[in-house]
C-alpha positions in Angstrom: -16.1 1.3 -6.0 -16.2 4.7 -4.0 -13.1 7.3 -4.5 -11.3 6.3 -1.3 -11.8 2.7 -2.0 -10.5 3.2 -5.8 -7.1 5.2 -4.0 -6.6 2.7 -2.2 -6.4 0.0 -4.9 -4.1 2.4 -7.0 -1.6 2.6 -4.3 -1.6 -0.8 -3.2 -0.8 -1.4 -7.2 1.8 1.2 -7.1 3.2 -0.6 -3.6 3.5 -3.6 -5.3 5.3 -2.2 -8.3 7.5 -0.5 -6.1 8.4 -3.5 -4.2 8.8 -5.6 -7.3 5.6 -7.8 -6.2 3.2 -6.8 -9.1 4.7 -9.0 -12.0 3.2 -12.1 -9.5 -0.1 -10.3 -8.8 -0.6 -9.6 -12.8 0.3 -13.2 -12.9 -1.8 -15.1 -10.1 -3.7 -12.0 -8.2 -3.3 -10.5 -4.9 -4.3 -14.0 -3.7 -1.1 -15.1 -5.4 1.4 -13.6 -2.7 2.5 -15.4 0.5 1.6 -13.8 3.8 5.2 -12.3 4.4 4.6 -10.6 1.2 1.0 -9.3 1.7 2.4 -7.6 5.1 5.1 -5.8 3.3 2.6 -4.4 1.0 0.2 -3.5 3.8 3.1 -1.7 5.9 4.5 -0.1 2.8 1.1 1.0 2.3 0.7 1.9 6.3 3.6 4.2 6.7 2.8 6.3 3.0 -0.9 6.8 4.6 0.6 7.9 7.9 3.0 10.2 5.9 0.3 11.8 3.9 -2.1 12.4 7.1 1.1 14.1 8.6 1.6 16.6 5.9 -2.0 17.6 5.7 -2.9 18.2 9.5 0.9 18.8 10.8 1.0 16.3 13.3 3.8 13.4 13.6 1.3 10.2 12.9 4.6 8.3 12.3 5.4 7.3 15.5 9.0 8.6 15.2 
């Protein structure tokens, strides 16, 4: 697993735990969450990667 790719999984994992998700992916896997769910993650996910891009180059990426 490359660096980005290993980044990513950590803040999925932290997404999850922060939207009180990860108890049911310890329990059945990411596999384990419905599709409304999975999108929550993924948006969560979305707008902290957007966030950090802004910070580093300066430019609005949020769409605000």
């Amino acid at each position: 697993m490359s660096k980005s790719e290993q980044n990513l999984e950590e803040l999925k994992v932290k997404v999850a735990r922060d939207l009180g998700l990860y108890e049911k992916v310890e329990s059945g896997g990411w596999g384990s969450l419905t599709s409304a769910e999975s999108g929550r993650v993924g948006g969560y996910m979305n707008r902290i990667l957007k966030q950090q891009r802004s910070d580093v180059d300066g430019v609005d990426h949020t769409g605000k």
